[in-house]
MIDOSE-1310 file (N, C-alpha, C; in nm, 2 decimals, decimal comma, always signed):
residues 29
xxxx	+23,87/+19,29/+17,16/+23,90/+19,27/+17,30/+23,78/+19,21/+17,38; +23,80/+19,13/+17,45/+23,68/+19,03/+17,48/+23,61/+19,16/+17,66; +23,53/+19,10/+17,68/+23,48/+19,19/+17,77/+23,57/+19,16/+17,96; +23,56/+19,25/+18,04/+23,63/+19,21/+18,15/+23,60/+19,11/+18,18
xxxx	+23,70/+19,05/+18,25/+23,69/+18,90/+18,33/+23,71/+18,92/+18,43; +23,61/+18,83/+18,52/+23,67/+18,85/+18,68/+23,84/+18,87/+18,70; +23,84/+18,92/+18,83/+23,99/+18,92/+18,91/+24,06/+18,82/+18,91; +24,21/+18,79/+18,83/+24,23/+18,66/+18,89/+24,29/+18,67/+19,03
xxxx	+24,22/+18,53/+19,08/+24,23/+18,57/+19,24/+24,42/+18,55/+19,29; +24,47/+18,51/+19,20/+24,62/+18,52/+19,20/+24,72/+18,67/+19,16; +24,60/+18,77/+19,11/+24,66/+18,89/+19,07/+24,58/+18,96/+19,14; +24,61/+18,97/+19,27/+24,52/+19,11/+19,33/+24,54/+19,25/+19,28
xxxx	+24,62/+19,28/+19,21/+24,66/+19,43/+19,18/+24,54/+19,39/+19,03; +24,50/+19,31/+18,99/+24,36/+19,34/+18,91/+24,24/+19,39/+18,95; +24,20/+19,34/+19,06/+24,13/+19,41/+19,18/+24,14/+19,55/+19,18; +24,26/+19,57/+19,24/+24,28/+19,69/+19,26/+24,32/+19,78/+19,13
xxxx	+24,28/+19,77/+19,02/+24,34/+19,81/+18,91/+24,15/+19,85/+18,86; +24,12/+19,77/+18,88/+23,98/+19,80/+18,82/+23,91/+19,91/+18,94; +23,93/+19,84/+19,03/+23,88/+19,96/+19,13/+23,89/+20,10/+19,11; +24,03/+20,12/+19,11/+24,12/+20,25/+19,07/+24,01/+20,31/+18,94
xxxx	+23,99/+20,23/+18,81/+23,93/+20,27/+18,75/+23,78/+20,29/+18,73; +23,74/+20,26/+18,90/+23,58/+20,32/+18,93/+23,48/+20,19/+18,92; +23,58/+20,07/+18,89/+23,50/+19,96/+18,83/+23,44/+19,86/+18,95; +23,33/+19,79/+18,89/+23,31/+19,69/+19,00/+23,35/+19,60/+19,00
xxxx	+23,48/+19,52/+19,05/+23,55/+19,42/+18,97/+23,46/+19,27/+19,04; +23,32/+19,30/+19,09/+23,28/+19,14/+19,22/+23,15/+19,15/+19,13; +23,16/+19,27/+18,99/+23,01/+19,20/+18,95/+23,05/+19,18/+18,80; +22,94/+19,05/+18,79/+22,98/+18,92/+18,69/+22,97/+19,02/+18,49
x	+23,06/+19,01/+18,41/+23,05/+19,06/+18,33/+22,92/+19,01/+18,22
């Protein structure tokens, strides 16, 4: 599995999905 990728800015609930899981989804993998 390749490593996180930014949010697509078309799927906000990725955002918020990463968040939920503590994550920082605005810093660069």
């Amino acid at each position: 599995r390749k490593a996180p990728r930014a949010p697509d800015p078309d799927r906000p609930e990725d955002l918020w999905k990463a968040l939920d899981r503590g994550e920082d989804p605005t810093r660069e993998a």
